[in-house]
C-alpha positions in Angstrom: 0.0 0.0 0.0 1.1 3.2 -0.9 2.2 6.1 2.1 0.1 9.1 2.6 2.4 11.4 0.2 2.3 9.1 -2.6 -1.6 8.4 -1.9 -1.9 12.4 -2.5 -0.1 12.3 -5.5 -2.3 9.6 -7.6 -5.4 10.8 -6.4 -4.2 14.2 -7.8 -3.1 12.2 -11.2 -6.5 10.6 -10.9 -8.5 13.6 -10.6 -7.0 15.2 -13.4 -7.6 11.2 -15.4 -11.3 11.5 -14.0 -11.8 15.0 -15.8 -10.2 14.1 -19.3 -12.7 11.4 -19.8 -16.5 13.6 -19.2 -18.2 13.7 -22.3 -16.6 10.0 -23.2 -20.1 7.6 -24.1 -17.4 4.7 -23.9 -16.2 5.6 -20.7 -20.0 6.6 -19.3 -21.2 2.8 -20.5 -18.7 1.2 -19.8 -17.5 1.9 -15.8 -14.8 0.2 -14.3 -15.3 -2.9 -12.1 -15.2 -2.1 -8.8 -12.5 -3.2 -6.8 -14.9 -4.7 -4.1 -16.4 -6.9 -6.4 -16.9 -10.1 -5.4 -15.2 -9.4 -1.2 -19.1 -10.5 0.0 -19.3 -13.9 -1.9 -18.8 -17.6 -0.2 -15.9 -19.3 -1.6 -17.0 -23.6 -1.6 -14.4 -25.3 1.1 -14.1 -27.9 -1.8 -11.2 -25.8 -3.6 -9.3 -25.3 -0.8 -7.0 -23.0 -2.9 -9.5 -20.5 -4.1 -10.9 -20.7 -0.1 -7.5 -20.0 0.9 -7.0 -17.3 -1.8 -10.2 -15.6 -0.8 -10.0 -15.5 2.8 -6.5 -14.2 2.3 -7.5 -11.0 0.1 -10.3 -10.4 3.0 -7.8 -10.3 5.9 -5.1 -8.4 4.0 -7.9 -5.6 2.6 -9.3 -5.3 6.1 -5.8 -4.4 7.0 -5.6 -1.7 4.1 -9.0 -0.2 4.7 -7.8 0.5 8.7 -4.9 1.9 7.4 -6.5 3.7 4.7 -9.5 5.4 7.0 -6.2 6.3 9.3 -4.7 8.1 7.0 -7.2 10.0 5.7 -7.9 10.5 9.1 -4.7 11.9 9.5 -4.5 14.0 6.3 -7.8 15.7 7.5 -6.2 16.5 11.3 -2.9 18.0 9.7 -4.7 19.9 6.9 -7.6 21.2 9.7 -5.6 21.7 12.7 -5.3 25.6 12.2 -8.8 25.8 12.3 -9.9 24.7 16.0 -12.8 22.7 16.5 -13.1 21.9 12.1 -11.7 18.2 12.5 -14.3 17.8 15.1 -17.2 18.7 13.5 -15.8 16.7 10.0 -15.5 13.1 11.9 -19.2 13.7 13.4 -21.7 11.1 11.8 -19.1 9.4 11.2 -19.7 4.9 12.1 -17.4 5.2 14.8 -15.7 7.0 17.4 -13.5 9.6 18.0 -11.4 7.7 20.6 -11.6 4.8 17.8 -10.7 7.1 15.0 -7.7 8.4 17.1 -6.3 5.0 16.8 -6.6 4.4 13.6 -4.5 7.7 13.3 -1.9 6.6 15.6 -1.8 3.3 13.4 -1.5 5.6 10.2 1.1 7.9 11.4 3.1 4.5 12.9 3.6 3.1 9.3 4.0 6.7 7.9 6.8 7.5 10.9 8.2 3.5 9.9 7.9 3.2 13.4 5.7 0.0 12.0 5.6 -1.9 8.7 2.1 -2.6 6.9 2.5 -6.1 6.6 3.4 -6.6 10.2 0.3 -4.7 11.1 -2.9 -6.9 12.3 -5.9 -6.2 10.8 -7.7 -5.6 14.0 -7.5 -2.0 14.5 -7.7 -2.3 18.4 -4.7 -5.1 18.2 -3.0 -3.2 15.7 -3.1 0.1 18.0 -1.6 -1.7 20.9 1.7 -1.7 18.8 1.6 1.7 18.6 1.6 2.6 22.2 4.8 1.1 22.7 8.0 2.5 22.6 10.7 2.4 20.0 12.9 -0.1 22.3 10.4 -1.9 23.5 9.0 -2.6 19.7 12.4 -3.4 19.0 12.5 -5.7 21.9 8.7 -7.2 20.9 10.0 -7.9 17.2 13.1 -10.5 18.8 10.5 -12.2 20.8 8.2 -12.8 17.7 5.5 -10.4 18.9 5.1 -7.9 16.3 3.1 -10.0 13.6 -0.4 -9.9 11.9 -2.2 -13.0 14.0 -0.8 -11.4 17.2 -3.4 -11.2 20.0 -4.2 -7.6 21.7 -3.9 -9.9 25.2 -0.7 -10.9 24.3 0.8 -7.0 23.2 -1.1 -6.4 26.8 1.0 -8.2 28.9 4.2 -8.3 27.0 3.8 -4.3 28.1 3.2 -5.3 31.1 5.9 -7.3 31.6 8.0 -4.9 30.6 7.3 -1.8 32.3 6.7 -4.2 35.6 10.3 -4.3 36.0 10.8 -0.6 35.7 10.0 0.8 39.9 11.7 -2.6 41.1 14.9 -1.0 39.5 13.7 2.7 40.9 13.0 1.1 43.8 16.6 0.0 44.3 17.5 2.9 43.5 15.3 5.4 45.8 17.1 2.4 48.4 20.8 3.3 47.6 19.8 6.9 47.7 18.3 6.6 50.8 21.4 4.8 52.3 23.9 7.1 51.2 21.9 10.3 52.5 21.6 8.4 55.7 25.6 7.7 56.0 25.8 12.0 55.0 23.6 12.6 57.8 25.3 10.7 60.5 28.7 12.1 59.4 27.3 15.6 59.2 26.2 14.7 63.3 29.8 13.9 63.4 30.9 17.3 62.2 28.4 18.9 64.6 29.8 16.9 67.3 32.8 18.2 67.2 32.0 21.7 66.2 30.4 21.7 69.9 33.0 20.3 71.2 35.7 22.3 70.4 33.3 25.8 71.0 32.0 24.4 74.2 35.9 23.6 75.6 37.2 27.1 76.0 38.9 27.4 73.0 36.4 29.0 70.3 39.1 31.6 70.0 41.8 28.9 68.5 39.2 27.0 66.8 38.2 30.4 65.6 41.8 31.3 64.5 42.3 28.1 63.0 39.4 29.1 60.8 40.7 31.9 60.1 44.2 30.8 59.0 42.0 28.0 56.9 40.1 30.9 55.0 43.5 33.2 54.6 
């Protein structure tokens, strides 16, 4: 599938197509086939390769059309966004969401950024956004462990996250620990200090210690 540039550019080159052939009788009886034709049909089990071949071009279309909606989606946001509240009022009426529309944006703009690749994506868009909300290393660290693939289950992105970020406050917590520790030793050696501080004023000679200071600073 083609990215969201290149999608601008042949609709351009098609618009321009479209308008070359009004006034055409050919072109006005005879209409192209529509690419859809034949997506709603029941393939017989019997030729396993045509069932196969069928159910194949439904699961990767229902991938495109996702990514498609999401980057129109996103076309409209970036085009609109210096006019508040005009994105809004586009996506209303729309047959879903906004909350499910932002996803399929964050979907879009994940292949656009290559932060994802299409064919890796699943079809689901509520899987497929789960991919999305983690980070570069830990999509890097999802693709060694065979995680980032089109049958992958939304459970499974779930708690490999989980996983993941689960081990994050045991390391801060060893750390706040070893923090904690060393301001505890800088305490009791600042007591130490104060100790003597008192000592050595309290004794009778604050004038020496004074001095000493004094020679210290010179």
């Amino acid at each position: 599938m083609v990215s969201l540039t290149q999608a601008k550019k042949k609709a351009a080159v098609a618009d321009t197509r479209a308008l070359s052939f009004i006034g055409d009788p050919e072109e006005t009886r005879s209409p192209p086939a529509s690419p859809d034709a034949g997506l709603d049909r029941i393939v017989d089990p019997e030729d396993a390769d045509a069932f196969r071949e069928h159910l194949d071009r439904l699961w990767r279309e229902t991938r495109q059309r996702v990514l498609a909606i999401g980057r129109n989606l996103l076309n409209a946001l970036e085009k609109l966004e210096d006019q508040p509240g005009r994105f809004e009022r586009l996506i209303e009426g729309l047959p879903f969401s906004r909350p499910i529309a932002s996803q399929m944006i964050a979907i879009a703009k994940a292949v656009e950024e290559r932060k994802l690749v299409e064919e890796e994506i699943p079809p689901s868009y509520s899987v497929a956004y789960q991919l999305t909300t983690l980070s570069d290393e830990e999509i890097k660290r999802a693709r060694q462990s065979g995680l980032v693939r089109p049958d992958i289950g939304r459970k499974d992105i779930i708690e490999f996250k989980r996983s993941l970020r689960a081990a994050k406050p045991r390391q801060g917590t060893l750390d706040l620990r070893r923090l904690k520790a060393q301001r505890d030793r800088l305490r009791r050696a600042l007591a130490e200090v104060e100790d003597s501080i008192r000592l050595l004023e309290g004794g009778g000679v604050q004038g020496t210690a004074h001095h000493g200071v004094d020679i210290v600073g010179d």
